[in-house]
N, C-alpha and C positions, 0 to 999 in steps of 0.2 A: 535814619529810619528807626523808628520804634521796636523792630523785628528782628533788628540786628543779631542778636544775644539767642534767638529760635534758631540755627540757620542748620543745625545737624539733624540725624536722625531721631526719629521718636518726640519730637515734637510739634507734631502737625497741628493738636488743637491749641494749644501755646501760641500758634504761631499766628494762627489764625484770628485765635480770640485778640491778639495785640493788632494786628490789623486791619479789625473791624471793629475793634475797641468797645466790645460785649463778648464775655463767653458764651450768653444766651443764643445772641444770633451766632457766633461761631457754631456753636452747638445744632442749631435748627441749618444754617447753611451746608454741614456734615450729612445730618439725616435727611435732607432733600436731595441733596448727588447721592445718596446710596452708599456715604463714607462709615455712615453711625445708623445703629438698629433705634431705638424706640426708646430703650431702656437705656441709652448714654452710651455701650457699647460700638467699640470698633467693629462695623464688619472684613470679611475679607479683603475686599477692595481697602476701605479704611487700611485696613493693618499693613497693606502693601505699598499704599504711600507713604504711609506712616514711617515708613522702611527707609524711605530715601532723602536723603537732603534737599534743602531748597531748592538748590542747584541741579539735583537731579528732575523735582518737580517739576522746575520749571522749562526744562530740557525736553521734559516728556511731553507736556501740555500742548509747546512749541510743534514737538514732532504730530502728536495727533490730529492738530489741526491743521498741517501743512500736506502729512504724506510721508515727510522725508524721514531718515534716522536721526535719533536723539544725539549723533554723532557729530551731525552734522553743524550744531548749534552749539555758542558759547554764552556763559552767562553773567549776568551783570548784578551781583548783590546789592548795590543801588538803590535798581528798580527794580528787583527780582523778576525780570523777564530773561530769555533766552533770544537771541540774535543769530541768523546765520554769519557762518565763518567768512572769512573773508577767501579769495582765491590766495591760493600761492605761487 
């Protein structure tokens, strides 16, 4: 995976830009979620992803669209998705 080398904090457009392979539309894909102002700026939201590693991204996404805690989920740098745990 091309994204490999993004996979810590603080670089979210980095990471982005390698995965959609344009900074541009990384860029415009930012300012349409509400990640990035107008002017290229992080906003809060942005700065708060921005914060977290892939793994926590991906963790979060996972919980938001399911309900559950981000706890709940393990992640696979792979595919940069989040999977629920298994039982134990």
């Amino acid at each position: 995976m091309a994204t490999q080398k993004h996979m810590g904090k603080g670089v979210l457009t980095k990471r982005l830009s390698a995965q959609v392979g344009s900074k541009s539309l990384a860029y415009a894909l930012l300012k349409k979620r509400g990640d990035m102002d107008a002017k290229g700026n992080l906003t809060a939201k942005g700065r708060k992803r921005d914060a977290m590693t892939a793994s926590e991204r991906a963790k979060d996404r996972a919980a938001k669209a399911s309900g559950r805690a981000a706890k709940d989920y393990k992640y696979s740098a792979a595919t940069n998705r989040a999977t629920l745990k298994g039982k134990k």
